[in-house]
N, C-alpha and C positions, 0 to 999 in steps of 0.2 A: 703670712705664714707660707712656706716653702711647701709644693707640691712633689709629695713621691710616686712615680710610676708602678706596679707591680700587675704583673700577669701570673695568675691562674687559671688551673682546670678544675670542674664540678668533681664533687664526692659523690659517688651514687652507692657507696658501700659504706655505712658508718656502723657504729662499734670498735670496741678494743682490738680485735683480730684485726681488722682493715684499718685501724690505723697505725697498728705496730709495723702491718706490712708497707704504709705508706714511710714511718721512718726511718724502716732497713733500709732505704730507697734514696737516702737524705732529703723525703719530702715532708714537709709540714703540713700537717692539718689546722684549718681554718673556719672561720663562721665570720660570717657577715649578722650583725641582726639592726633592727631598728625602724626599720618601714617595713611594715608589710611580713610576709615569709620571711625565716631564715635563711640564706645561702652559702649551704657545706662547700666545702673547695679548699684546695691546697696548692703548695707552693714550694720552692723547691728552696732549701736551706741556704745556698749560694747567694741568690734573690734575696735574701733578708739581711743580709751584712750591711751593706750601708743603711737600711733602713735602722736597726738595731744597737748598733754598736756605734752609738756616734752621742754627743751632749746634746744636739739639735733635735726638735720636734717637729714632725711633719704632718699633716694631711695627706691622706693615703687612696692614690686615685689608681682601684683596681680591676683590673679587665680581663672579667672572664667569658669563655667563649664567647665575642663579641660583644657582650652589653659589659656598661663601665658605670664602677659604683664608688661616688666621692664617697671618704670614710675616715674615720679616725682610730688610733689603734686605744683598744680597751685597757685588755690584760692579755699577758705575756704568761706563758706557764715555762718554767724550767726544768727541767732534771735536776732531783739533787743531790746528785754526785758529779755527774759529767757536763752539766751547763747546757748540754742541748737542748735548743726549743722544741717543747711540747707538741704545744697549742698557742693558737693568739686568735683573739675576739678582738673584732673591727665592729664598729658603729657606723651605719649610716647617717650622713648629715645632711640637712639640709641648708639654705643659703638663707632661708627667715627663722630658723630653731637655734636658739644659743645650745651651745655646748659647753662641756667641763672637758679641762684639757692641763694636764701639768706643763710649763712652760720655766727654763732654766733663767734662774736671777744670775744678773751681771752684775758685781759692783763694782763704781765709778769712784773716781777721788780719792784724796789723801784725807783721811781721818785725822781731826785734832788731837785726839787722844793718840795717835800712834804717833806724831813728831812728840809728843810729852813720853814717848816710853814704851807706849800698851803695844796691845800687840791684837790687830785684828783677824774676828772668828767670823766666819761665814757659816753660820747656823743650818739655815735653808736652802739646797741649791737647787730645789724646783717649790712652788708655788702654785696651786690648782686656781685657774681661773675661767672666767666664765663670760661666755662672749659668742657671735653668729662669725661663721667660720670665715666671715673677710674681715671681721675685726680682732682676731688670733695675733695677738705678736708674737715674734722669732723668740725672745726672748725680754726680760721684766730687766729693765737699768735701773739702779738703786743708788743713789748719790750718797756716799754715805763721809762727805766731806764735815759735816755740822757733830759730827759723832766724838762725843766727849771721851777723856778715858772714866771708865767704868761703866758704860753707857753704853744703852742698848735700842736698837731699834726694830719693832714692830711691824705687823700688816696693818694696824688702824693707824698707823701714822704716815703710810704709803698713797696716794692715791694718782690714779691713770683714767684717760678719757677712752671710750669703746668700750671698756670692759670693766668687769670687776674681778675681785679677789675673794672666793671663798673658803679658804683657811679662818680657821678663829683669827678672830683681830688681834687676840695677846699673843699670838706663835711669836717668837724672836725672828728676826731675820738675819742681823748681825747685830756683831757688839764687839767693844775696845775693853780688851783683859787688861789691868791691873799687871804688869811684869814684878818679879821681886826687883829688877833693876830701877826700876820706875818707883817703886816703892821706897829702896834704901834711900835716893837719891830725893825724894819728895821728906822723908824721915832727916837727911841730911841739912836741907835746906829748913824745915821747922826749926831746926838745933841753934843754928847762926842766929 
């Protein structure tokens, strides 16, 4: 899993007054928690663009006045009207504690059912999974070549070494829709 860099400064002023003053400012307020104390601190809105707006998942290695805290990001709060970020809660991790981390499914292959017609859906395009932070992949590859039309594939029918998947086993992941093209043409050929 990809490391992201980010520097911050300590809050020593919390509440609503001091953090509204910190977002006229385009700064972000922030929390560290998960070992130990909390640690308040913010960040400047610029600084979170690439972490933020991207499909990739990172580890979040952030350094505030001089000490440096691996972390992962929690929750994201928004605005909801204008999209601005909030707040965001970082987890500290450690290198023998598993963690839960959503990670983006890729799918591979040509579906059987999609040369007969179907037309393939990607259900899920992250997956929570659970793993110690050097066994994190970038993302989940899902071969979904074996994929029949009408036919759906699952998390209990997925399996990967280092980690696991904790989404219920029945969640769909993908599946080969039925087209009405597929269908006349399936209708047609019963007729002959």
């Amino acid at each position: 899993m990809e490391i992201f860099e980010l520097t911050g400064s300590v809050r020593t002023d919390l509440g609503k007054k001091a953090n509204k003053a910190l977002r006229a400012n385009a700064e972000v307020p922030c929390v560290i928690y998960g070992a130990g104390e909390n640690v308040n601190f913010y960040v400047t809105e610029k600084s979170l663009q690439k972490l933020l707006y991207t499909p990739k998942v990172y580890l979040v290695n952030i350094t505030i006045d001089g000490k440096s805290y691996k972390t992962a990001m929690r929750e994201i709060q928004f605005h909801p009207v204008t999209d601005k970020v909030l707040h965001i809660d970082f987890y500290q991790v450690t290198e023998d504690k598993p963690v839960i981390m959503e990670v983006p499914v890729k799918l591979v292959g040509f579906a059987a059912g999609v040369k007969l017609g179907g037309k393939l859906i990607q259900v899920m395009r992250k997956l929570k999974v659970r793993a110690i932070p050097a066994n994190l992949p970038d993302e989940l590859v899902v071969d979904v070549t074996p994929l029949e039309l009408g036919k759906s594939m699952k998390v209990k029918e997925l399996s990967f070494e280092n980690f696991e998947i904790v989404n219920s086993p029945e969640v769909v992941v993908a599946n080969v829709k039925i087209t009405r093209d597929a269908r006349a043409a399936a209708a047609a050929a019963a007729k002959k």
